[in-house]
N, CA, C and O atoms as a Maestro MAE file, in Angstrom:
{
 s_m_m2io_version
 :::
 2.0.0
}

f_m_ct {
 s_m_title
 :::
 protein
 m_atom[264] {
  # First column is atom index #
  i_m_mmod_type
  r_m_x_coord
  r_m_y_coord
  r_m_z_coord
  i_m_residue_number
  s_m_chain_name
  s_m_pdb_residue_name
  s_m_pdb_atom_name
  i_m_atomic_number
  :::
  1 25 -25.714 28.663 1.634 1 A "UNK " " N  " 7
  2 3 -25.053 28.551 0.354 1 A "UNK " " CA " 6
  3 2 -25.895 29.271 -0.689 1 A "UNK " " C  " 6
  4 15 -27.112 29.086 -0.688 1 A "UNK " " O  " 8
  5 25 -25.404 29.972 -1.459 2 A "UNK " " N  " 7
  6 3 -25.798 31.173 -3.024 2 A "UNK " " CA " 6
  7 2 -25.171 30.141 -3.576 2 A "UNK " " C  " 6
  8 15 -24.076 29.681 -3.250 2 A "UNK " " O  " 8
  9 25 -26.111 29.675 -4.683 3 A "UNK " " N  " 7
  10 3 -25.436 29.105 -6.657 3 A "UNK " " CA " 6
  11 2 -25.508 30.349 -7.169 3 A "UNK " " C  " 6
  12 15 -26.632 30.846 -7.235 3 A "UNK " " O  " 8
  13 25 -24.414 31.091 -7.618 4 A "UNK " " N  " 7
  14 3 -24.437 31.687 -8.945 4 A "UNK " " CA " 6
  15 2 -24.958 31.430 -10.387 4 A "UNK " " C  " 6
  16 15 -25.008 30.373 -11.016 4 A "UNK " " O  " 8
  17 25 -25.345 32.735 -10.748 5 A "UNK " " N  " 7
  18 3 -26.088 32.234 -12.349 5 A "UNK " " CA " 6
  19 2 -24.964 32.873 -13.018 5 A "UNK " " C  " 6
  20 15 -24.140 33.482 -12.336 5 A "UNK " " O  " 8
  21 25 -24.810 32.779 -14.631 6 A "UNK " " N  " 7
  22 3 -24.023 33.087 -15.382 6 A "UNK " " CA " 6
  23 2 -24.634 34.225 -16.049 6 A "UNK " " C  " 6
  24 15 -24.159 34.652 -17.101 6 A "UNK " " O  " 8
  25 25 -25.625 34.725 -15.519 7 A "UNK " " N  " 7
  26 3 -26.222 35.684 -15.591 7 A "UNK " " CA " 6
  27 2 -25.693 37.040 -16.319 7 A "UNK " " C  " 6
  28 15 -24.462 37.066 -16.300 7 A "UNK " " O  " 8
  29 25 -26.362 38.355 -17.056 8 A "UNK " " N  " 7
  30 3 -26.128 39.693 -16.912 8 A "UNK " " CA " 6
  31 2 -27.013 40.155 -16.399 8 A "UNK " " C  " 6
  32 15 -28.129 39.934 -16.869 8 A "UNK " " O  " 8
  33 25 -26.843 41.102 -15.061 9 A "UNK " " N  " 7
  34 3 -27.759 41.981 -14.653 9 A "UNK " " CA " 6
  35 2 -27.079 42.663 -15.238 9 A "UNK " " C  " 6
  36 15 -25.872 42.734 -15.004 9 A "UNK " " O  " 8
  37 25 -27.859 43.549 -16.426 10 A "UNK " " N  " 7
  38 3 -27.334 44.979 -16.852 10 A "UNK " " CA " 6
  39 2 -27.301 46.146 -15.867 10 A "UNK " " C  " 6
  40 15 -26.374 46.881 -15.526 10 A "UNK " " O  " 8
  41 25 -28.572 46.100 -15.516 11 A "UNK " " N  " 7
  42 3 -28.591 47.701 -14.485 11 A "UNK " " CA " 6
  43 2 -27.716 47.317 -12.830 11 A "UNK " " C  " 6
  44 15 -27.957 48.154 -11.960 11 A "UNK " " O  " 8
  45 25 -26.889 46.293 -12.462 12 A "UNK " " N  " 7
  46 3 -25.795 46.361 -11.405 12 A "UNK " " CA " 6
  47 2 -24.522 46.381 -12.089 12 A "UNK " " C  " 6
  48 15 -23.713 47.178 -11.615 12 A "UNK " " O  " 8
  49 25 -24.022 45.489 -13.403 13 A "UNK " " N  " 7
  50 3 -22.943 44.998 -14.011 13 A "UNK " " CA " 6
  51 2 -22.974 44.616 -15.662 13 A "UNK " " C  " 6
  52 15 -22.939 43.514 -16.209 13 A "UNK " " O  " 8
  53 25 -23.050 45.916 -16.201 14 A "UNK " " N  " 7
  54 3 -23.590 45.761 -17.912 14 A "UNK " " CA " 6
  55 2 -22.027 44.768 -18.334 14 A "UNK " " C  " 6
  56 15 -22.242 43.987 -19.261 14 A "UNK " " O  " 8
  57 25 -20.988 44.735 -17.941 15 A "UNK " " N  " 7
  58 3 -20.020 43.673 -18.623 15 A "UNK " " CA " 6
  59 2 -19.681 42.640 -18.300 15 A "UNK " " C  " 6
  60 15 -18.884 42.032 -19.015 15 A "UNK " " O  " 8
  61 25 -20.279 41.941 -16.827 16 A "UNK " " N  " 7
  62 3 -19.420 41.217 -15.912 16 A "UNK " " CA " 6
  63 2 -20.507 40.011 -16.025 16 A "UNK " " C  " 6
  64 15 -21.578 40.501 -15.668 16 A "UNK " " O  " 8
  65 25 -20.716 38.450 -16.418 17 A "UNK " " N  " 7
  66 3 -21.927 37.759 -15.951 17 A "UNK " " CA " 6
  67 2 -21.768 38.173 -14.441 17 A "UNK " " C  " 6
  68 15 -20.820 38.828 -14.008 17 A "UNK " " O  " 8
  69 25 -22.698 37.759 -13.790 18 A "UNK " " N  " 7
  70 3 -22.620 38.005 -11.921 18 A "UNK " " CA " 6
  71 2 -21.719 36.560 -11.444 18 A "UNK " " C  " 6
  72 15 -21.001 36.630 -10.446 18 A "UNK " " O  " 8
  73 25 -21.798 35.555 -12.058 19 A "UNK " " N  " 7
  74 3 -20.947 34.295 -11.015 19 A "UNK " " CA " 6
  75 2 -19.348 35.355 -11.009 19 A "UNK " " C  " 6
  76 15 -18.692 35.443 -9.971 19 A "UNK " " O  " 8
  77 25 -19.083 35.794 -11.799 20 A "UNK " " N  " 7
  78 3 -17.833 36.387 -11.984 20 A "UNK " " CA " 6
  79 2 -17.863 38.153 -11.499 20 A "UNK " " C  " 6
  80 15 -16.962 38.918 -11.841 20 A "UNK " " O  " 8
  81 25 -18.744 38.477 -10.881 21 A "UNK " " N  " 7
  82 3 -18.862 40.261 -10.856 21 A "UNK " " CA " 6
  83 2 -18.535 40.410 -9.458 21 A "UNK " " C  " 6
  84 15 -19.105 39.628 -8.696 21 A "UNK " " O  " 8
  85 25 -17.678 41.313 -8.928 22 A "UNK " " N  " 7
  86 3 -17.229 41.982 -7.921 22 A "UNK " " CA " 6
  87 2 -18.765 42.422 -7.458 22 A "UNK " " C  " 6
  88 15 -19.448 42.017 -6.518 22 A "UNK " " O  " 8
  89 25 -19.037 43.406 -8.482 23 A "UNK " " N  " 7
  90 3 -20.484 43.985 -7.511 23 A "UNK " " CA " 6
  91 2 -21.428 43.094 -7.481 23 A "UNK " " C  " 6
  92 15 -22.560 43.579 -7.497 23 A "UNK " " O  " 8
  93 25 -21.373 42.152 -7.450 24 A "UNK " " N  " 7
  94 3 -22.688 41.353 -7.764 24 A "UNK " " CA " 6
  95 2 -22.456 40.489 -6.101 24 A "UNK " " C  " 6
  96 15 -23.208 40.331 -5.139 24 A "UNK " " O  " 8
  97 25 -21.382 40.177 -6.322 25 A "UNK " " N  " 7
  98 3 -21.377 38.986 -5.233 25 A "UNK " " CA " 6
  99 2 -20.442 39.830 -4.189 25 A "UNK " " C  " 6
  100 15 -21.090 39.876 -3.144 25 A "UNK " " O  " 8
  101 25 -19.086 40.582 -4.001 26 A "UNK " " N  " 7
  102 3 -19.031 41.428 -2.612 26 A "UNK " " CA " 6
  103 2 -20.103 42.329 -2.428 26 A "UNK " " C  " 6
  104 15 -20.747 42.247 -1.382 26 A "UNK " " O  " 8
  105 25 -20.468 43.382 -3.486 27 A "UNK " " N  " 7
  106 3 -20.936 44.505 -2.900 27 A "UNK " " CA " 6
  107 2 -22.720 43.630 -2.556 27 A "UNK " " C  " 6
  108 15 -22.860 43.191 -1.415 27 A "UNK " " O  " 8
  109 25 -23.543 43.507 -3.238 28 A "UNK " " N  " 7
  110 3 -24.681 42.977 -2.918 28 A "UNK " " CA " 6
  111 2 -24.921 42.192 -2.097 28 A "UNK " " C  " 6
  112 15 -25.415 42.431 -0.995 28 A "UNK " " O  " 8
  113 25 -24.426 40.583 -2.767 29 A "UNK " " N  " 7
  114 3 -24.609 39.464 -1.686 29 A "UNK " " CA " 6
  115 2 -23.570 39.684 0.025 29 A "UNK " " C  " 6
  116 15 -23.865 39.563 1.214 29 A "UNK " " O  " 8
  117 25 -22.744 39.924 -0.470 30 A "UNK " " N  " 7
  118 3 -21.719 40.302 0.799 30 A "UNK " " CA " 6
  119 2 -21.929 41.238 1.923 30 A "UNK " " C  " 6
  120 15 -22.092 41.105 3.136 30 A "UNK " " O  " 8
  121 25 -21.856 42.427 0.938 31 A "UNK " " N  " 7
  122 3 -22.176 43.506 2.125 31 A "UNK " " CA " 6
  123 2 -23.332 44.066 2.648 31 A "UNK " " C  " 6
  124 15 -23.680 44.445 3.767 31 A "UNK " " O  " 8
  125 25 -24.158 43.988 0.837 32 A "UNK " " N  " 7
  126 3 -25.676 44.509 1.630 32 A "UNK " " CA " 6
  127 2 -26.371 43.233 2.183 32 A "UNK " " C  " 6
  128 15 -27.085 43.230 3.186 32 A "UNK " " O  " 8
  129 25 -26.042 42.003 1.312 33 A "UNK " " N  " 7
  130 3 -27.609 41.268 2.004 33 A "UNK " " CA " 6
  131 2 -26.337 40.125 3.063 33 A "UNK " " C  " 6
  132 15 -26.577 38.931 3.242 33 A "UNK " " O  " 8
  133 25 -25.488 40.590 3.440 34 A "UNK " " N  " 7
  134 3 -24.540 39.702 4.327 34 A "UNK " " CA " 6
  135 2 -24.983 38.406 4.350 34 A "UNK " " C  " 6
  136 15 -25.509 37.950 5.365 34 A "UNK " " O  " 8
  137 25 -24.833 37.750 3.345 35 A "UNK " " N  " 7
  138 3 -24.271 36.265 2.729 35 A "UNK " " CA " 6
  139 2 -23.213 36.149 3.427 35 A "UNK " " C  " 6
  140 15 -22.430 37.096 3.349 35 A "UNK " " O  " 8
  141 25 -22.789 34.836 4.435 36 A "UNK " " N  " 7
  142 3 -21.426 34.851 5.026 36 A "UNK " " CA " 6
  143 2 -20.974 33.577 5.034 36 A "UNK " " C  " 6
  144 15 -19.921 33.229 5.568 36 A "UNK " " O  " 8
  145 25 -22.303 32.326 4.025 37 A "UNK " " N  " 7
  146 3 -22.492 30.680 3.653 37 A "UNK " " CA " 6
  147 2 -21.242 31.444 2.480 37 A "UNK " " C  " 6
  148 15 -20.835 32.599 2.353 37 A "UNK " " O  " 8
  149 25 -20.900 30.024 1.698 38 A "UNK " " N  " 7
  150 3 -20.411 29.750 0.564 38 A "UNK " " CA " 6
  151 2 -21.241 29.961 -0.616 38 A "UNK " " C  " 6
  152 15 -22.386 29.665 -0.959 38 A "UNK " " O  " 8
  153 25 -19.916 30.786 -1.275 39 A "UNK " " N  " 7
  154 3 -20.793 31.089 -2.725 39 A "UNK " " CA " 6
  155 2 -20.254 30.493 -3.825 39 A "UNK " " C  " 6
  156 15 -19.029 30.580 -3.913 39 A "UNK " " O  " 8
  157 25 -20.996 29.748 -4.931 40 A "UNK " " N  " 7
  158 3 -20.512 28.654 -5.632 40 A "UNK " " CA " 6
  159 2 -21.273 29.049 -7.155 40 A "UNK " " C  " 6
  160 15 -22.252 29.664 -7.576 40 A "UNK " " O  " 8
  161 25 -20.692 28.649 -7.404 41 A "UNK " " N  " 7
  162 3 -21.136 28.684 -9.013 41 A "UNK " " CA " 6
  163 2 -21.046 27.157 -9.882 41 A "UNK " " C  " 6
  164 15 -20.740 26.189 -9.185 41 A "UNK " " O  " 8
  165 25 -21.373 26.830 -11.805 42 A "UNK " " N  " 7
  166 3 -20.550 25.502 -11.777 42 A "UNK " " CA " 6
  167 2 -20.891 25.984 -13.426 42 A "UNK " " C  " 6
  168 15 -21.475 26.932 -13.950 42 A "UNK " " O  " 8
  169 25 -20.321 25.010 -13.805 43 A "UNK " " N  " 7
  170 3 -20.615 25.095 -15.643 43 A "UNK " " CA " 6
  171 2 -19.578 26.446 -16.153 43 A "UNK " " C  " 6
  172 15 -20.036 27.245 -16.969 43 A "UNK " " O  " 8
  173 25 -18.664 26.561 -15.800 44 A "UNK " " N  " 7
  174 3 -17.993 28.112 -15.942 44 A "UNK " " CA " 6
  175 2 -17.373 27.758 -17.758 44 A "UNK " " C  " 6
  176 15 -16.792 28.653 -18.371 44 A "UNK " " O  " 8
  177 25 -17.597 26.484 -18.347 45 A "UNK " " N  " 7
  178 3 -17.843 26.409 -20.004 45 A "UNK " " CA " 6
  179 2 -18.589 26.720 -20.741 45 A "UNK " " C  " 6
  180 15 -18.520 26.407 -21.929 45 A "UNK " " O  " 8
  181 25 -19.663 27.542 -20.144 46 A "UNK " " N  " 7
  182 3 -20.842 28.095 -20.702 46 A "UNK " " CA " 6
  183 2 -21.081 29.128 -21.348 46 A "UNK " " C  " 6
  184 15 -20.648 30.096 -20.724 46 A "UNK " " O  " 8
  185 25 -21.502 29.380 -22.185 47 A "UNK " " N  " 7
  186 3 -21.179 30.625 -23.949 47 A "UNK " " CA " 6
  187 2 -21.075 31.491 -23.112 47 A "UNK " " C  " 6
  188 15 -20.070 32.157 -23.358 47 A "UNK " " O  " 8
  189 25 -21.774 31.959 -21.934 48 A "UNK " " N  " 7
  190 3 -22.232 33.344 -21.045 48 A "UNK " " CA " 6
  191 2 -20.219 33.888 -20.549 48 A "UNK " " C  " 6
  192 15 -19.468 34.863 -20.501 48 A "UNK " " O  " 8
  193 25 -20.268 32.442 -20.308 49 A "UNK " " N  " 7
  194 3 -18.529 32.572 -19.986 49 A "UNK " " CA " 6
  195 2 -17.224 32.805 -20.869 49 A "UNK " " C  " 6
  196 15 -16.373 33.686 -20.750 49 A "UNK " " O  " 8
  197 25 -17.308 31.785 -21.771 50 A "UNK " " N  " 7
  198 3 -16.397 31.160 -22.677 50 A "UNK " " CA " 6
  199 2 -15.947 32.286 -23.645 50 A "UNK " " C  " 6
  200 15 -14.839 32.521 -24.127 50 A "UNK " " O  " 8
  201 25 -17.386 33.035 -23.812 51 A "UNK " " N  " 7
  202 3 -17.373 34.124 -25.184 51 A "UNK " " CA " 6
  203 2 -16.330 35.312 -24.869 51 A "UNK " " C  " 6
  204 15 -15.485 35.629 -25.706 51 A "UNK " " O  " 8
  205 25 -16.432 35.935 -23.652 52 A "UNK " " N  " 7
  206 3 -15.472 36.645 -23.194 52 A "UNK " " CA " 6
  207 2 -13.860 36.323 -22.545 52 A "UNK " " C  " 6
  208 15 -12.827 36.972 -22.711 52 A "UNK " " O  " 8
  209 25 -14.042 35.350 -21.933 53 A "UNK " " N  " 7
  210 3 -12.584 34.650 -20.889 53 A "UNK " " CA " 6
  211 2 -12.522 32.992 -21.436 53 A "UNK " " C  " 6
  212 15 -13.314 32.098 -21.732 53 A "UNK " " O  " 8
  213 25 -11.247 33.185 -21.370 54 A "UNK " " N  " 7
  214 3 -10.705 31.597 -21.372 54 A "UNK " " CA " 6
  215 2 -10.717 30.963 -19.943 54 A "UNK " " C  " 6
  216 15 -10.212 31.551 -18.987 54 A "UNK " " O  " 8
  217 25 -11.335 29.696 -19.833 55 A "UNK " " N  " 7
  218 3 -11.913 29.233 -18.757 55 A "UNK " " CA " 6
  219 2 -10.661 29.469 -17.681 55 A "UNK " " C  " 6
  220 15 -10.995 30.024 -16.634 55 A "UNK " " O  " 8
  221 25 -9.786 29.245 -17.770 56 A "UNK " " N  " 7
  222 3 -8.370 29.208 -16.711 56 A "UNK " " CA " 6
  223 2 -8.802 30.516 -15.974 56 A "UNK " " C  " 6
  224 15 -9.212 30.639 -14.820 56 A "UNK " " O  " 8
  225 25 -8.551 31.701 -17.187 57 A "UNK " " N  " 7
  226 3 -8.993 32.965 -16.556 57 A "UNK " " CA " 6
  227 2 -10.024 33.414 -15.690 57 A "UNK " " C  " 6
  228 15 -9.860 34.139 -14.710 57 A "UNK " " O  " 8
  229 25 -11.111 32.937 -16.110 58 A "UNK " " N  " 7
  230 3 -12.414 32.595 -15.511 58 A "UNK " " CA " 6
  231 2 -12.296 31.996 -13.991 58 A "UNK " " C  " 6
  232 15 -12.512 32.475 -12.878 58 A "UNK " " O  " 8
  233 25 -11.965 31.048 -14.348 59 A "UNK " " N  " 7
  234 3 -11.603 30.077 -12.305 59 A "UNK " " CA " 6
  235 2 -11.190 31.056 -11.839 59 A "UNK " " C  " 6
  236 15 -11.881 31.558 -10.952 59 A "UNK " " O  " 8
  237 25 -9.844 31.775 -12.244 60 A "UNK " " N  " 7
  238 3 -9.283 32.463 -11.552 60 A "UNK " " CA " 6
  239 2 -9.715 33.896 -11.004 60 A "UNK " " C  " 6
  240 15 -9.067 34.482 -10.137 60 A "UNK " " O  " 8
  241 25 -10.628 34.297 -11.468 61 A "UNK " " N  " 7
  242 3 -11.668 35.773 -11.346 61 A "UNK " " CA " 6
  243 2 -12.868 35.195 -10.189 61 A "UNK " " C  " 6
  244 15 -13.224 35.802 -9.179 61 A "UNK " " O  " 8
  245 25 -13.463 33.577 -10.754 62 A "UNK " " N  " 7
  246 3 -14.025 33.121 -10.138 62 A "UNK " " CA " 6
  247 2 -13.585 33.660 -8.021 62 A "UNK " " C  " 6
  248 15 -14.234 34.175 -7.111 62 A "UNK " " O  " 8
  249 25 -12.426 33.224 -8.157 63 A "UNK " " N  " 7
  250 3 -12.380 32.873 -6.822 63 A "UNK " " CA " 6
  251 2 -11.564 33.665 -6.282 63 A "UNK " " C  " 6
  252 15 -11.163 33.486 -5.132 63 A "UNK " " O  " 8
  253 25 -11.189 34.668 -7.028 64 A "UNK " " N  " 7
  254 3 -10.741 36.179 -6.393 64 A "UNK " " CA " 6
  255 2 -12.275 37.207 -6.069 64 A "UNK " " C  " 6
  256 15 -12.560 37.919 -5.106 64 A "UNK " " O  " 8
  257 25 -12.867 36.957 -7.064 65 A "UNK " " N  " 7
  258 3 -14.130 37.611 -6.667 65 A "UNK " " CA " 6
  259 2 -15.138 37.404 -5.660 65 A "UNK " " C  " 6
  260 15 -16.160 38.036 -5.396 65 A "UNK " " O  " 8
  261 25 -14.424 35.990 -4.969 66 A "UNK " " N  " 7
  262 3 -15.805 35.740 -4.188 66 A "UNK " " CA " 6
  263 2 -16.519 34.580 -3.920 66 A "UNK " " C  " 6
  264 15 -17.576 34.637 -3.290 66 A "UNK " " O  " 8
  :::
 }
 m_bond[263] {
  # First column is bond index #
  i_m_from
  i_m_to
  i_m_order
  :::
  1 1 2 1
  2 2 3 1
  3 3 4 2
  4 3 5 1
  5 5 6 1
  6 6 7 1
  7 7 8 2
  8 7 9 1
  9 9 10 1
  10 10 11 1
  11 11 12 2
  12 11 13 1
  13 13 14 1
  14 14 15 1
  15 15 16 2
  16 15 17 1
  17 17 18 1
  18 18 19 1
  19 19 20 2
  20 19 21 1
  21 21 22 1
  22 22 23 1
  23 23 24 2
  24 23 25 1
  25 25 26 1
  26 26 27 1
  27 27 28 2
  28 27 29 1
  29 29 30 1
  30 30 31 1
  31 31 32 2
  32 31 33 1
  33 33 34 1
  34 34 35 1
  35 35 36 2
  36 35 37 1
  37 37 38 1
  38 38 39 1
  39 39 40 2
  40 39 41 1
  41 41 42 1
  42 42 43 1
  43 43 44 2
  44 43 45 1
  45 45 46 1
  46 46 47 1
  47 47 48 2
  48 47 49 1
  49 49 50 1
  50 50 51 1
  51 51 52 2
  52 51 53 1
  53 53 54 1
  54 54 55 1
  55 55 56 2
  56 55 57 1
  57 57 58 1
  58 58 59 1
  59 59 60 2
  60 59 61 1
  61 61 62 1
  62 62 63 1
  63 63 64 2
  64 63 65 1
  65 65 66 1
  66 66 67 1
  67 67 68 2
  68 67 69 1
  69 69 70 1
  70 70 71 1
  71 71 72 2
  72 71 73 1
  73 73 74 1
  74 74 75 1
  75 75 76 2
  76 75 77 1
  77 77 78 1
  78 78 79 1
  79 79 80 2
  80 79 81 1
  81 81 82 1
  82 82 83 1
  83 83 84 2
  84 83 85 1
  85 85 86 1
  86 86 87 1
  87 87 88 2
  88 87 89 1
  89 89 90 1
  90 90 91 1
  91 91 92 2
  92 91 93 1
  93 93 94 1
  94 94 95 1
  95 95 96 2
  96 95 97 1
  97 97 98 1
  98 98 99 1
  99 99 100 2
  100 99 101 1
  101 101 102 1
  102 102 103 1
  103 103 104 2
  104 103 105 1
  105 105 106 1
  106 106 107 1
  107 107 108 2
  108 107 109 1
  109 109 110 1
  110 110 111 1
  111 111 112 2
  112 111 113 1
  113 113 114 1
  114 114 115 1
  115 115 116 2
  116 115 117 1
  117 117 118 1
  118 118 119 1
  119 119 120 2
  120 119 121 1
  121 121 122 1
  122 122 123 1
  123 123 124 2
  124 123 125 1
  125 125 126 1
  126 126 127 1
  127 127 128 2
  128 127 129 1
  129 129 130 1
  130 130 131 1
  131 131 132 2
  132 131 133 1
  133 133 134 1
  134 134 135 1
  135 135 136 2
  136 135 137 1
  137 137 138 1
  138 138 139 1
  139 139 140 2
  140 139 141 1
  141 141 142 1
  142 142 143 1
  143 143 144 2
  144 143 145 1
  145 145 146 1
  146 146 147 1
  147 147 148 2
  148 147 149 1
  149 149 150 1
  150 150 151 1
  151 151 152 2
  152 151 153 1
  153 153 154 1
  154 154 155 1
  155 155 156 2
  156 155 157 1
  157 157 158 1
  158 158 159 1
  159 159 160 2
  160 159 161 1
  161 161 162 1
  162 162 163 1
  163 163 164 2
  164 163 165 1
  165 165 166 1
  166 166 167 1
  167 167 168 2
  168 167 169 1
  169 169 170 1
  170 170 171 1
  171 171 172 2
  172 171 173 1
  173 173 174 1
  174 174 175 1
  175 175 176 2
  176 175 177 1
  177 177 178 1
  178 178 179 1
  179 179 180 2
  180 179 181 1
  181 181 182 1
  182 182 183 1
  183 183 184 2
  184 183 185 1
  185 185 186 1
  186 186 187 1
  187 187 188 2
  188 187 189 1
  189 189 190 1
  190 190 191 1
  191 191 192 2
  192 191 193 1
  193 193 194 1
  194 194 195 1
  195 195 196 2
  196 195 197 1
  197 197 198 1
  198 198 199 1
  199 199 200 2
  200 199 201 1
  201 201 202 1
  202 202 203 1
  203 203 204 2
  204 203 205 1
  205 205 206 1
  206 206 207 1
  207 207 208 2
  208 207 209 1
  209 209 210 1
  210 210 211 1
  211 211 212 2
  212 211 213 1
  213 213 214 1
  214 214 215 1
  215 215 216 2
  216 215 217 1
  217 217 218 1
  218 218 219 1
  219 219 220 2
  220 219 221 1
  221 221 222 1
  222 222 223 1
  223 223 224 2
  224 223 225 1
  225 225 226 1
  226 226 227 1
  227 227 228 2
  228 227 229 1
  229 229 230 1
  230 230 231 1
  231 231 232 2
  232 231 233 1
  233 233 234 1
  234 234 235 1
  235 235 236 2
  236 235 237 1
  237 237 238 1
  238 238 239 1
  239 239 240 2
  240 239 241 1
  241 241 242 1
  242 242 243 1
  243 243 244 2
  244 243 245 1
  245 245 246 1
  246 246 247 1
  247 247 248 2
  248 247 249 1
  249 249 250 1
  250 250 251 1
  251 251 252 2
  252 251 253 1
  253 253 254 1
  254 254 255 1
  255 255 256 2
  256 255 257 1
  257 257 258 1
  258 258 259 1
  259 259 260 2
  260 259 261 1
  261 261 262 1
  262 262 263 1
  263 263 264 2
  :::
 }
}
C-alpha cells in the first residue's frame, strides 16, 4: 500500500497535487516503480485540494487516476 500526499512535485506535475496526478501515480508509481498494492490517499478537503476542485470532482479524478 502507497498513502498519497497532497503534494506538488513541480519538476514531474507543476499543476496537478500528486494524490490526484496521472503522472505521478500511473506513470511513476505504476509503471516505473510497479506499485501493483493499493493506492490511497485521505483528507481530499485540504486547501492543496479544495483551492482548485470541488471535492465531488476531486473523488472523482481521485479514482480515475489511480
Amino acid at each position: 500500500m502507497v498513502m498519497m500526499s497532497h503534494l506538488l512535485v513541480r519538476y514531474i506535475d507543476a499543476d496537478t497535487p500528486a494524490s490526484l496526478s496521472a503522472r505521478i501515480i500511473k506513470v511513476l508509481l505504476k509503471r516505473q516503480c510497479k506499485i501493483r498494492g493499493v493506492i490511497v490517499t485521505d483528507a481530499p478537503d485540504m486547501k492543496a485540494i479544495t483551492d482548485t476542485y470541488e471535492l465531488a470532482d476531486a473523488s472523482v479524478l481521485a479514482v480515475m487516476t489511480g
